[in-house]
C-alpha positions in Angstrom: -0.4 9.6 19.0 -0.3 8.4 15.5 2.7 10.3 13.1 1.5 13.4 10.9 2.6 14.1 7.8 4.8 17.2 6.7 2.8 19.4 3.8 5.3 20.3 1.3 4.0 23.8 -0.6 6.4 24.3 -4.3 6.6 28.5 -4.6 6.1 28.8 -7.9 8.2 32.1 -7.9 10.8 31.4 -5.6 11.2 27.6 -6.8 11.9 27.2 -3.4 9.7 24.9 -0.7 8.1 25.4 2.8 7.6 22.4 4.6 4.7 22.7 7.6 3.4 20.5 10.1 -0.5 20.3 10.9 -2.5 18.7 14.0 -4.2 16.1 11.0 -2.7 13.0 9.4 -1.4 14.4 6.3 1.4 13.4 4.0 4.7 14.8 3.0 3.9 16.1 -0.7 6.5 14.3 -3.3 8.6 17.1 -4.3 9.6 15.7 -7.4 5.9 15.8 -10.5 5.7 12.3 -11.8 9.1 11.6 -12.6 9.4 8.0 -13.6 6.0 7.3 -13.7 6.1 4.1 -16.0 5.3 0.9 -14.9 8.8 -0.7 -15.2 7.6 -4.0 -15.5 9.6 -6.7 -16.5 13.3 -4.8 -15.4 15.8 -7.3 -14.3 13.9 -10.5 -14.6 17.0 -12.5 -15.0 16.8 -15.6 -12.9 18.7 -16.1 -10.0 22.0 -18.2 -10.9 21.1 -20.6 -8.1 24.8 -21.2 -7.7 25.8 -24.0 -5.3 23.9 -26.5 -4.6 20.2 -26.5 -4.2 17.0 -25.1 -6.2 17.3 -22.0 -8.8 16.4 -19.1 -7.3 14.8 -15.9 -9.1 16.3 -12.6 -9.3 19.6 -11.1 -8.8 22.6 -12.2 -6.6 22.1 -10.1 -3.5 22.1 -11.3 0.3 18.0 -11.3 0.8 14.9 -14.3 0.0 14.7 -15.5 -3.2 11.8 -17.2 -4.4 12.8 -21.3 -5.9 12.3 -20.4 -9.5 10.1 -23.5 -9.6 7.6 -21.9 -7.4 7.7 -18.2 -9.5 4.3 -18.2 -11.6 5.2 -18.5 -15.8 4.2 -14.5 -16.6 3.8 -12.8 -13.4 3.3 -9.5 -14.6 2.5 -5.8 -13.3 -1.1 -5.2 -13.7 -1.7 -1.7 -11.8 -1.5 0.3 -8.2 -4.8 0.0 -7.2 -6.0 -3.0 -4.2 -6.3 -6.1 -5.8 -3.6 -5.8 -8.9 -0.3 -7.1 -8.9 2.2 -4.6 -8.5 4.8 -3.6 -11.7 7.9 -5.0 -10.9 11.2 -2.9 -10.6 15.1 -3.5 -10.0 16.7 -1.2 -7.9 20.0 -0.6 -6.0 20.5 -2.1 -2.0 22.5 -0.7 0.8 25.4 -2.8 -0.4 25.3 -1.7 -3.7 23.5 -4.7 -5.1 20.6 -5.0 -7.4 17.3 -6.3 -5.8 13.9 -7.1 -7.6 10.3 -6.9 -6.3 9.8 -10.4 -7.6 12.7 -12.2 -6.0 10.3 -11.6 -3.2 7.3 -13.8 -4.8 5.9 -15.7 -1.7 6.2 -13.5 1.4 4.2 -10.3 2.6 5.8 -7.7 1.5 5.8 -3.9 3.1 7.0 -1.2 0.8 8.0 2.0 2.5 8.3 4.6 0.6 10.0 7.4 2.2 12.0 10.9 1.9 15.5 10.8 4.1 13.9 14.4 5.1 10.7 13.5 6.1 10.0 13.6 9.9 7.0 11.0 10.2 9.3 8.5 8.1 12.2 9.2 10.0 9.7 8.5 13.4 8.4 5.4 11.9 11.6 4.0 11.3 12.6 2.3 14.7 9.1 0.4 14.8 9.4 -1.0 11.2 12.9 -2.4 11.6 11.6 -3.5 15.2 8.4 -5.6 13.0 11.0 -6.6 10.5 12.4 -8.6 13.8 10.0 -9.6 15.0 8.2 -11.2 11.6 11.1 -12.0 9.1 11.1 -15.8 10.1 6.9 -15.8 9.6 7.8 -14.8 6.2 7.6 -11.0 6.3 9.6 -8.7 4.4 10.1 -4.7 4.8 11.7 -3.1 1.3 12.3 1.1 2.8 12.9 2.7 -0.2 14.0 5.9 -0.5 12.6 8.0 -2.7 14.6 11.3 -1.9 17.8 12.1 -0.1 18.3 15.1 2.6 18.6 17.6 -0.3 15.2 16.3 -2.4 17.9 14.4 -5.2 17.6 10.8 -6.0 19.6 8.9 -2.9 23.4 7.4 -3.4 24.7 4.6 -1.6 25.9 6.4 0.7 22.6 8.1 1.7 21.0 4.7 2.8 24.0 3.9 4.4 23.2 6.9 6.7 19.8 5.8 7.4 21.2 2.2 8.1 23.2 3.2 10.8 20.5 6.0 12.1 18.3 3.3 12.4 20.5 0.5 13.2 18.4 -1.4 10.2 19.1 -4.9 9.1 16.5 -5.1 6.2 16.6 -4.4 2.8 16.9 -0.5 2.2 16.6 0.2 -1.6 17.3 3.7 -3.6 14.9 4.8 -5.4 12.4 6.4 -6.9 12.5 4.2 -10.3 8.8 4.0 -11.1 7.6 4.0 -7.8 6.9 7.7 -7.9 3.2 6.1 -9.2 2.7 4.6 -6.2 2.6 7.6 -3.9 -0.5 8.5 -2.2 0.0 11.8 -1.9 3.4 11.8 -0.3 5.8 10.2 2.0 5.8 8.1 4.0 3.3 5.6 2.0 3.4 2.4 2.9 1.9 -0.2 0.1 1.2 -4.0 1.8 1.8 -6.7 -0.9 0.3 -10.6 -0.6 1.8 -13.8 -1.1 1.0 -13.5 -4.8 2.4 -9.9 -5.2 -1.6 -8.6 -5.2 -1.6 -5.1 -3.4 -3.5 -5.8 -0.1 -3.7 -2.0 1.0 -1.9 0.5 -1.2 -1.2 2.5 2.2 -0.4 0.7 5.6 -0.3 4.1 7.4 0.3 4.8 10.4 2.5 1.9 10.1 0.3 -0.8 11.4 2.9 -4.1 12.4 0.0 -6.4 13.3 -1.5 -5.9 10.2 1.4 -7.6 8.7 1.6 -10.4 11.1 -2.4 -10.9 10.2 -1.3 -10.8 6.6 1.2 -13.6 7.5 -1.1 -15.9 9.5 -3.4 -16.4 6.6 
């Protein structure tokens, strides 16, 4: 059975929120209204220092890929959310406290989770995407979970993705958010945007989390 989605209803009296669950696929509504909706293009495009020996690398020093800057398009640039553009860029804050940028990633498939650390269809999606993160890392896959939204709806610490690390005994990069990426909801959590190669959206929502529709992605 595919995972449903958690309907999130705002009381506009109360201020408070009822959270429901329904027999259709529907989403967890984003409890917070278009917060940091800007593109955010263009954060943290410093280039990798490349230290050591070898190639420069783009992006910030942190323990994931980084594309040689030599292969890194002159002006890659955010043009929209929508199939087909290439999605904004951002900078945000890893497990281990460093910074990672979307474009370091410039050359694999890349799977964006967004998700709330509440949200019961992310939280029962979570062993299968760090089992496809496995299973497709070395075919040049890569799964950025970001979250969006800690247990109590706030913007997630450290900590916080440290917790979901060791619930879901995950080895990939999991990223605080929401920066911009509020934008880039469809209609609430989880959603799951599927970048190409070339950072081109492929699908701005891969769910039900779909791990052979990355490994397609890959083969091409």
């Amino acid at each position: 059975m595919n995972p449903t989605r958690l309907t999130m209803l705002a009381l506009s009296l109360s201020g408070l929120m009822t959270v429901g669950c329904t027999d259709e696929e529907e989403k967890v509504v984003d409890s917070g209204e278009g917060e940091g909706e800007g593109e955010g293009e263009g954060e943290g495009e410093g280039e990798g220092e490349g230290e050591g020996e070898g190639e420069a690398v783009y992006g910030p020093d942190n323990d994931w890929y980084h594309v040689p800057v030599s292969e890194l398009p002159e002006g890659l640039e955010g043009t929209g959310r929508s199939n087909g553009d290439v999605m904004p860029n951002f900078t945000i804050i890893d497990q281990f406290g460093d910074e990672v940028e979307l474009y370091q990633f410039y050359g694999q498939v890349v799977q964006l989770v967004l998700f709330a650390e509440w949200c019961g269809p992310c939280q029962a999606e979570a062993p299968e995407i760090e089992a496809t993160w496995r299973e497709l890392e070395a075919d040049g896959v890569v799964i950025l979970s970001v979250m969006m939204e800690n247990n109590g709806g706030g913007a997630p610490s450290v900590d916080d993705l440290n917790n979901w690390v060791g619930a879901y005994d995950c080895t990939h990069p999991v990223l605080a958010g929401p920066d911009d990426l509020s934008a880039s909801l469809q209609g609430g959590y989880p959603t799951l945007p599927v970048l190409n190669r070339d950072m081109t959206i492929a699908t701005v929502d891969n769910f039900p989390f779909d791990g052979s529709y990355l490994e397609g992605l890959a083969a091409e």
